[in-house]
C-alpha positions in Angstrom: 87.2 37.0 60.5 84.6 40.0 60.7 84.9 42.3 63.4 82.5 45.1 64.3 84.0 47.3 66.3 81.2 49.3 68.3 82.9 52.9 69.4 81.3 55.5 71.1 82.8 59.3 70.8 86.0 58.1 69.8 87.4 55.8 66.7 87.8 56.7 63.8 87.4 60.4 65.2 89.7 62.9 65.1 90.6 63.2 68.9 87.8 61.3 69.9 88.2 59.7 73.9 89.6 55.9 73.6 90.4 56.2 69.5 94.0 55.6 70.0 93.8 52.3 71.9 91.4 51.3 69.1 93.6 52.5 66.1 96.3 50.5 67.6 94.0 47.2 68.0 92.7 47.4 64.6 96.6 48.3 62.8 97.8 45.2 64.9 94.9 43.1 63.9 95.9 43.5 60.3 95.0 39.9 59.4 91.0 40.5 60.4 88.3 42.3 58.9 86.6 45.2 60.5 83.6 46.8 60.5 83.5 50.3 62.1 80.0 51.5 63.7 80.4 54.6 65.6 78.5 57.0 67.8 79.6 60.6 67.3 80.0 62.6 70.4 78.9 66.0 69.4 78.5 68.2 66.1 81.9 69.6 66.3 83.6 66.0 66.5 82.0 65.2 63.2 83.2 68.2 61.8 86.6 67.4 62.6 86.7 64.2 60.3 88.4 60.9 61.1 91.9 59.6 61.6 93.1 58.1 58.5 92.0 54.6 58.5 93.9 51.3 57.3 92.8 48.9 54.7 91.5 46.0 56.9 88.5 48.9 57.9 86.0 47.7 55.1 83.0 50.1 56.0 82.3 52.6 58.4 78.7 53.3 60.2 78.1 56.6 62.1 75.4 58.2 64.1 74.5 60.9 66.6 73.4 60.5 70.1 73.6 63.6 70.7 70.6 64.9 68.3 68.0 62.6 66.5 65.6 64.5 64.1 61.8 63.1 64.0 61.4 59.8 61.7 58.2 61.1 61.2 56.9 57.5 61.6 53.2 57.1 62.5 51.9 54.2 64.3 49.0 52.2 63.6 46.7 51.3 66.3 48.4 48.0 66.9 52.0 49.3 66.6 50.7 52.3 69.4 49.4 49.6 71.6 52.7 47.2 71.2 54.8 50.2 72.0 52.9 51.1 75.2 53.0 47.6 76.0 56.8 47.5 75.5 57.5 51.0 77.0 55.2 50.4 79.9 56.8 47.0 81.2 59.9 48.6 80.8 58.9 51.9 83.0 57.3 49.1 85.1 60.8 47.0 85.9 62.5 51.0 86.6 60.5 51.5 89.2 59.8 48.5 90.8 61.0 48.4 94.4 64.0 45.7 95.4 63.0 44.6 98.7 64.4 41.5 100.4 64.1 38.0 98.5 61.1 35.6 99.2 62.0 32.0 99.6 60.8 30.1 96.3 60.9 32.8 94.5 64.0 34.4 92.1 62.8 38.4 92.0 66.4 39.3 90.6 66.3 37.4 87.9 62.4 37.6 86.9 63.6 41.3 86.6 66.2 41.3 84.5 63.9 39.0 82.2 61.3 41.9 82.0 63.8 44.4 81.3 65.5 42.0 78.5 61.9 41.1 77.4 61.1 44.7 77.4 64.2 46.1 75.4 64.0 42.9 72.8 60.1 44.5 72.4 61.3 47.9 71.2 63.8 47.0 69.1 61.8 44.4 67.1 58.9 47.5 67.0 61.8 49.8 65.8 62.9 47.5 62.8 58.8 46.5 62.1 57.9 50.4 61.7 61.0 51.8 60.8 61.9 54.0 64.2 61.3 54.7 67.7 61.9 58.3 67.7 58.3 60.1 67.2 56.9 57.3 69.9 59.6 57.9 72.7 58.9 61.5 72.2 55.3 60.9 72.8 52.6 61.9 75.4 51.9 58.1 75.8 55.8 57.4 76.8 55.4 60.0 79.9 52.1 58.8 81.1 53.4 55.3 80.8 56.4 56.4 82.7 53.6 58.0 85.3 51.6 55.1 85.5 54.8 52.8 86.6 56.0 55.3 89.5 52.4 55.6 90.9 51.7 51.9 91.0 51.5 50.0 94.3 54.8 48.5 95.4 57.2 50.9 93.4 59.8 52.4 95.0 59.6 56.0 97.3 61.7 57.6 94.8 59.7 57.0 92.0 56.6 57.6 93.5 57.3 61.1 95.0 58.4 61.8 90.9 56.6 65.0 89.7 55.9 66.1 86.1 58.9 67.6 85.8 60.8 64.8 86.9 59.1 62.6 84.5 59.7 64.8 81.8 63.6 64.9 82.6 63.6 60.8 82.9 61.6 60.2 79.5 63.8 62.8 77.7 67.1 61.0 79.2 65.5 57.1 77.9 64.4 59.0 74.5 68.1 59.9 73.6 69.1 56.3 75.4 67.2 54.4 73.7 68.0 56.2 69.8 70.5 52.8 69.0 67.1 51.1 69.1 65.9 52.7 65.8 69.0 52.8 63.9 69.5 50.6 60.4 72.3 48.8 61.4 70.8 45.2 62.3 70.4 44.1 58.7 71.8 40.7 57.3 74.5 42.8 55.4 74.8 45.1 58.3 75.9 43.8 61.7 74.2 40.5 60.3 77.5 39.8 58.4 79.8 40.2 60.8 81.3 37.4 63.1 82.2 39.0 66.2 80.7 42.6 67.7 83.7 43.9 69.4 81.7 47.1 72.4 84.7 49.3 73.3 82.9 50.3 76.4 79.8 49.6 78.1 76.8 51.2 78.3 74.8 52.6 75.1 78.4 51.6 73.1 77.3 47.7 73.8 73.6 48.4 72.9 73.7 48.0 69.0 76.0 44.5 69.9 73.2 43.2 72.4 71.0 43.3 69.3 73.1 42.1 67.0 73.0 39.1 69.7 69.7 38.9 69.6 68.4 39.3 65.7 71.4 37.3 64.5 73.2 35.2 67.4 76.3 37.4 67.1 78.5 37.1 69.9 79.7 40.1 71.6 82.9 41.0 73.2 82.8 43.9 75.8 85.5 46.0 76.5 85.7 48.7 79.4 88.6 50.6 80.6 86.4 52.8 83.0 83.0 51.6 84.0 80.2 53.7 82.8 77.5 52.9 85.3 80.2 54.1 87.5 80.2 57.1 85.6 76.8 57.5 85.9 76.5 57.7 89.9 79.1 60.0 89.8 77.2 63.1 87.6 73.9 64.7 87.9 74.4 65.6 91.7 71.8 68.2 91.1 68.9 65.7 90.1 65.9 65.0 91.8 66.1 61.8 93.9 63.4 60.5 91.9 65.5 61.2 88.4 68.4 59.5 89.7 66.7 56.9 90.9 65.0 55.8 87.8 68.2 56.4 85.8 70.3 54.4 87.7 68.0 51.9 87.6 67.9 52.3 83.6 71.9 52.2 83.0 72.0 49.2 86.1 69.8 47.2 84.6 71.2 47.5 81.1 74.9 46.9 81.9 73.4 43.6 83.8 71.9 42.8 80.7 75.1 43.2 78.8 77.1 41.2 81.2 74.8 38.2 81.2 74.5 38.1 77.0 78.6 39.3 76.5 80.7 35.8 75.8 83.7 37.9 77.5 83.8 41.2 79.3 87.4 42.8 79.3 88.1 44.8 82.3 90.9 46.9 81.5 92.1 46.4 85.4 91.0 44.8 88.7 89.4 47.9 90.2 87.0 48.0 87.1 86.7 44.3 87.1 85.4 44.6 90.9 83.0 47.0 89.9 81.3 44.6 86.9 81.2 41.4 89.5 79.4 44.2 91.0 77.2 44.7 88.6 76.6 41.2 87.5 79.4 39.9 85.5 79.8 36.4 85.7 83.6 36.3 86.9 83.9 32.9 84.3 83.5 35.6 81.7 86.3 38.1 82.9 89.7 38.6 81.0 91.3 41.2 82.5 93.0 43.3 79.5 95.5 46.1 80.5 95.7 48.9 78.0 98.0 48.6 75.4 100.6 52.1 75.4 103.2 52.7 72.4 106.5 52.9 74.5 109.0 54.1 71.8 108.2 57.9 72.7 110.0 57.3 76.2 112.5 54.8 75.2 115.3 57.5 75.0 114.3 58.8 78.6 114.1 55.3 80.0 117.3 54.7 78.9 118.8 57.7 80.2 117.8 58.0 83.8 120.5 60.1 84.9 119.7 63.1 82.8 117.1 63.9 85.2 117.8 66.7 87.9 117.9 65.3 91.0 116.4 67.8 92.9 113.4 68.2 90.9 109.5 66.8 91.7 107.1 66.2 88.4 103.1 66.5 88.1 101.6 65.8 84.6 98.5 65.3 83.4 94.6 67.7 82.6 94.5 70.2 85.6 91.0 69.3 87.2 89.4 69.1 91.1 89.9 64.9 91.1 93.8 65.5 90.2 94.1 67.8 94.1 96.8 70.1 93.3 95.7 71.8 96.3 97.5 68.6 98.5 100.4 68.2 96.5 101.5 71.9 96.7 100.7 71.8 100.6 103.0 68.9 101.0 105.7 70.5 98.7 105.6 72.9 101.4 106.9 70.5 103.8 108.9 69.0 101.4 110.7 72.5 100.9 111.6 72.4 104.7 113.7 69.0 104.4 115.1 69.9 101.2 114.8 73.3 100.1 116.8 72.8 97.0 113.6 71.2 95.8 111.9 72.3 92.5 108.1 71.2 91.3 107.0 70.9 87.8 103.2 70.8 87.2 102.8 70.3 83.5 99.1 70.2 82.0 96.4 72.3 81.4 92.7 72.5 81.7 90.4 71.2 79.6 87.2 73.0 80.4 85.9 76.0 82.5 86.2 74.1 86.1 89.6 73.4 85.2 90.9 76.5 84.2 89.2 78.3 87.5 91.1 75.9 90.0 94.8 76.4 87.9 93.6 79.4 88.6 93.3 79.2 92.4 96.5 76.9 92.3 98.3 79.4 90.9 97.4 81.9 93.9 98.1 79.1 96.5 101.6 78.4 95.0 101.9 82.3 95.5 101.0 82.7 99.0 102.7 79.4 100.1 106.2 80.2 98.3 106.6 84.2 97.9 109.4 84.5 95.5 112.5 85.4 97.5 114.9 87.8 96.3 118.8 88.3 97.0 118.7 91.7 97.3 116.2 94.9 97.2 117.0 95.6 92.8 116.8 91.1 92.1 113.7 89.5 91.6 113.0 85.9 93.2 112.4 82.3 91.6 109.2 80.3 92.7 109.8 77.5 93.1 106.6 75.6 91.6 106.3 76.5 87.8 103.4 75.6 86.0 103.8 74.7 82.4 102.2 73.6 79.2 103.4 70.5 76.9 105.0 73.3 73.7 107.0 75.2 76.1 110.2 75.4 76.4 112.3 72.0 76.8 108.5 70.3 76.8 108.1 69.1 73.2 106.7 66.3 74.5 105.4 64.1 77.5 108.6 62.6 77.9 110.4 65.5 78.2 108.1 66.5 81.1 108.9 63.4 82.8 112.9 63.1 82.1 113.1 66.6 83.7 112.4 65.5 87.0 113.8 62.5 89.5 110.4 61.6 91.2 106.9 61.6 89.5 104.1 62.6 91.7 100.7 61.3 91.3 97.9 63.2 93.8 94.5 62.4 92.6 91.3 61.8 94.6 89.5 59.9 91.6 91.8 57.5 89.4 90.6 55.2 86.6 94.0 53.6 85.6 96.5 55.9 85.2 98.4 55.9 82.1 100.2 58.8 83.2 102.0 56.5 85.9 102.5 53.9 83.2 104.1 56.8 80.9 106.9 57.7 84.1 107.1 53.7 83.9 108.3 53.6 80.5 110.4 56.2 81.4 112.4 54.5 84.8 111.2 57.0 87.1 110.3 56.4 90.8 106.9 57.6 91.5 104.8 58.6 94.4 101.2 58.0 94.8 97.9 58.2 96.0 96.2 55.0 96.5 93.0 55.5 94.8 91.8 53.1 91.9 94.3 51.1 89.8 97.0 52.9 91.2 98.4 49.6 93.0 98.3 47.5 90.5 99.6 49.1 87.8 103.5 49.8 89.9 102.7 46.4 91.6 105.3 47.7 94.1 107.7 49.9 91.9 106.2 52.6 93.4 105.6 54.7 97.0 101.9 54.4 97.7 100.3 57.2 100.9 96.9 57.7 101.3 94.8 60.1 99.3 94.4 63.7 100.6 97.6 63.5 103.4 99.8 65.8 102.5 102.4 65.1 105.2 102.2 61.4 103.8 102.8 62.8 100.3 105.9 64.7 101.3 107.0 62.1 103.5 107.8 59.8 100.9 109.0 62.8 98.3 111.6 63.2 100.7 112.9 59.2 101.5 113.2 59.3 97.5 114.6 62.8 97.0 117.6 61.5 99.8 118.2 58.2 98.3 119.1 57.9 94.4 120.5 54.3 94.5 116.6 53.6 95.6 115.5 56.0 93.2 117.3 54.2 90.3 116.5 50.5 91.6 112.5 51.9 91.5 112.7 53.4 88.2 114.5 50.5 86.6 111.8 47.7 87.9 109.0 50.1 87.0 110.4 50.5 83.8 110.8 46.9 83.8 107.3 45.9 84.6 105.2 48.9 82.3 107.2 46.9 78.8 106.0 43.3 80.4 102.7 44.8 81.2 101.2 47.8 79.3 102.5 48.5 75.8 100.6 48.0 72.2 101.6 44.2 71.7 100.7 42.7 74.8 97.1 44.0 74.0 96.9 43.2 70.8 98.7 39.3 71.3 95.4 39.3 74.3 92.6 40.7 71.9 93.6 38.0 69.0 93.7 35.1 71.3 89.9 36.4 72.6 88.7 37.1 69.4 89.9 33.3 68.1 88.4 31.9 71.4 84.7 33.6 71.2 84.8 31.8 67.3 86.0 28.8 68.2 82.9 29.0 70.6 80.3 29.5 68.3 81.8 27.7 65.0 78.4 28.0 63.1 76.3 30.8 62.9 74.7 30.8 59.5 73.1 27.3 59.0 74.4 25.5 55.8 72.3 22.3 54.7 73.9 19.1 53.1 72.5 16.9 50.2 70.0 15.0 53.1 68.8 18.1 54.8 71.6 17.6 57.8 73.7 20.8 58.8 77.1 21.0 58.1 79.4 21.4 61.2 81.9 24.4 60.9 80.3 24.8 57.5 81.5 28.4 57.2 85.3 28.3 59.8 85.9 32.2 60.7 89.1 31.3 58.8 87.0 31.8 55.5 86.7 35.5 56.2 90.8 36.4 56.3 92.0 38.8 53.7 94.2 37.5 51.7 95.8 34.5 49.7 95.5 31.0 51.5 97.3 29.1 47.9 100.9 30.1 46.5 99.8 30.8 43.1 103.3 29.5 41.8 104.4 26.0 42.5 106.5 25.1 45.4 109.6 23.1 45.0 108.7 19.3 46.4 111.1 17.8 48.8 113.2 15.2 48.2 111.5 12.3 50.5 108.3 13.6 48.6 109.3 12.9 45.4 110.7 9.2 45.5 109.0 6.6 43.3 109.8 4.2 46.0 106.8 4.4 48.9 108.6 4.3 52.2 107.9 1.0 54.5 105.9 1.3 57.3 107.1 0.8 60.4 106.1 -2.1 62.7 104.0 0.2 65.1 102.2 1.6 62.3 101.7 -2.0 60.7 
């Protein structure tokens, strides 16, 4: 079959966020047909190029969110009044209070109608006059926007919006709603394909909830971390009014692509809980674990003892969520137990945040463990290091974590944590926070304490640190559960049963006529659409039993 695979700042870019969980789908789906359309995350991303892509990617679609230059597309008098129309009901269902619900009455749903109803409006103005851009930009989108907040019944937040607020919340639905006017929902553009494939929610799914709609594509919805979870997270220094309307916006929008997906693909339970959350109909959730190449940490998982015994590893991007701050607080009790005790905190920053808090690590780690010299000419060993991956005995990520005996996880904020699944592969015994999927991904291979409890933290360092026949038991059933549960085939054996199931659904798509007028069932099977040969070109040799000039008798129960 066709896919089209909707990607958003990742596939088929070089480095791009989720590309390598996609470049692994579409390699292990080599029997399909995909279609890339992609969303470029910035300028320098596009300058970078793509990963080099297999033969089973027929055509590749990009385009910017991140800039959109005027179409230059001037409405008529009807097409300005359809758009204000459109733009208006839209603004009007952002705004709108959500009091409690009034018996005979379904205000949830009549809401999410106008918002669908609203959206469907746009797009069908985009493809009639050629683009959005110049109208979303326009004087009558913010008064629009004005006219919704200050109407009776709207919410506080909306109402108490001031110009610049309003300015902020049109500019943030201009570059939201840029999918809208792109020239991708064509019958030889998304129109030919049999399955839209979102690899996140959010704008990513937009383009597929179109597709939906012009052509009765079904859409599949993958998302490893939530976006509207995202969302509430950033822009703390908004207005209230701003982040009420946009949450509202990106709400109402992941509701809409819940109720139109045929399956949404949680990549675990914590972001499963937080689409039933949002809407999903839980007869529509698969939950999908990421799929992670395990070769790279075959040799380590195989050869547990080569770790040093008395040594603690951290790996992963030094940031505020991972609280280094904790874990080198609680090596400090962990040092009184055992002082033997080494830590290994392997990463590095990844922007300007990042680098200033290794930066205040690096003076805590200082002040908590003073290097301590033999004698007045000898210098002192600290015993936390921090290191990058390229160092010395760190060619790799699995070298980081066959160096130590216990991984330590420490985070505040966790998505799923395929740095815990990497220590997995690698039969280590870990210790962690309990913060998102953390649970269920050991499923009990693990320690577990509290997030932000230090003493909890070293506790269990310790029990581990004192007990290697635990240690070994943990690591072997972790590594044990991360090759049942997380690598590259399982995900791609649970994408190509989804994939044949949302076909098998919706068998006819593109209505085929017989000789009386009827239409053909399964006219045009998904099977039509796989590459390759379904005849042997050469004859095959014909069994014996097939060849005899005698027929066989029937038997009595076939009589």
């Amino acid at each position: 079959m066709r896919i089209g695979l909707l990607t958003e700042g990742g596939y088929p870019y070089v480095g791009g966020e989720g590309g390598l969980w996609c470049d692994r789908l579409v390699r292990g789906l080599d029997r399909h047909e995909f279609d890339v359309y992609a969303f470029s995350g910035d300028e320098a991303q596009e300058d970078a190029g793509w990963v080099p892509l297999p033969p089973q990617v027929s055509r590749v679609h990009t385009a910017p969110l991140w800039t959109a230059e005027d179409d230059g597309v001037v409405y008529g008098r009807r097409a300005r009044r359809r758009f204000a129309e459109h733009y208006g009901e839209l603004a009007a269902v952002l705004c709108a209070a959500t009091g409690p619900t009034i018996p005979g009455t379904r205000p949830a749903t009549s809401q999410a109608d106008r918002f669908a109803t609203a959206l469907r409006g746009l797009a069908e103005l985009a493809r009639d006059e050629g683009g959005l851009v110049a109208a979303l930009r326009s004087e009558t989108a913010v008064r629009a926007l004005e006219r919704a907040c200050r109407t009776p019944g709207a919410q506080r937040a909306a109402r108490e919006a001031r110009v610049p607020d309003l300015l902020s919340v049109a500019a943030h639905l201009e570059r939201a709603l840029r999918p809208l006017s792109l020239d991708w929902y064509e019958e030889d553009g998304l129109g030919a394909v049999d399955l839209c494939h979102a690899t996140a929610g959010g704008l990513t799914a937009l383009p597929g909830l179109l597709a939906h709609h012009f052509f009765g594509i079904p859409l599949l919805v993958t998302e490893y971390g939530v976006r509207l979870r995202t969302h509430y997270l950033t822009r703390p220094d908004a207005s209230p009014a701003v982040r009420s309307l946009l949450a509202a916006f990106h709400g109402r929008l992941a509701a809409e692509t819940y109720r139109r997906a045929a399956f949404v693909t949680p990549g675990n339970t914590h972001a499963r809980r937080w689409q039933e959350r949002c809407g999903a109909d839980r007869e529509k959730l698969r939950t999908v674990y990421p799929g992670m190449d395990a070769a790279p940490f075959a040799e380590a998982g195989e050869s547990p003892g080569r770790a040093d015994p008395h040594t603690l590893v951290w790996v992963g991007r030094v940031e505020p969520a991972k609280d280094l701050v904790s874990l080198l607080h609680a090596f400090a009790e962990i040092r009184k137990e055992e002082p033997g005790t080494r830590l290994r905190i392997v990463g590095s920053p990844s922007d300007p945040e990042g680098a200033a808090y290794l930066g205040h690590c690096r003076a805590l780690a200082a002040q908590l463990f003073p290097d301590e010299a033999d004698g007045p000419h000898s210098v002192g060993a600290n015993p936390v290091s921090f290191e990058e991956l390229g160092g010395p005995g760190l060619d790799t990520t699995a070298d980081a974590y066959a160096s130590g005996a216990v991984t330590v996880l420490s985070s505040v904020v966790e998505g799923f944590p395929a740095g815990l699944v990497e220590a997995m592969f690698c039969a280590r015994a870990t210790v962690s926070t309990d913060v998102g999927a953390v649970v269920e991904a050991i499923g009990g291979t693990g320690l577990v304490v509290p997030p932000r409890n230090p003493r909890a933290l070293a506790e269990a360092c310790v029990s581990l640190l004192r007990d290697p026949e635990r240690r070994a038991r943990l690591g072997a059933a972790a590594r044990a559960r991360a090759l049942e549960l997380f690598t590259v085939e399982q995900n791609v054996s649970a994408f190509r049963g989804i994939y044949l199931e949302i076909v098998a659904r919706t068998p006819v798509r593109r209505l085929l006529l017989d000789g009386t007028g009827d239409p053909l069932p399964f006219a045009t099977p998904a099977e039509a659409h796989v590459p390759g040969h379904w005849t042997d070109p050469t004859p095959r040799a014909v069994p014996g039993w097939a060849a005899m000039d005698t027929p066989v008798p029937a038997t009595e129960t076939a009589r």
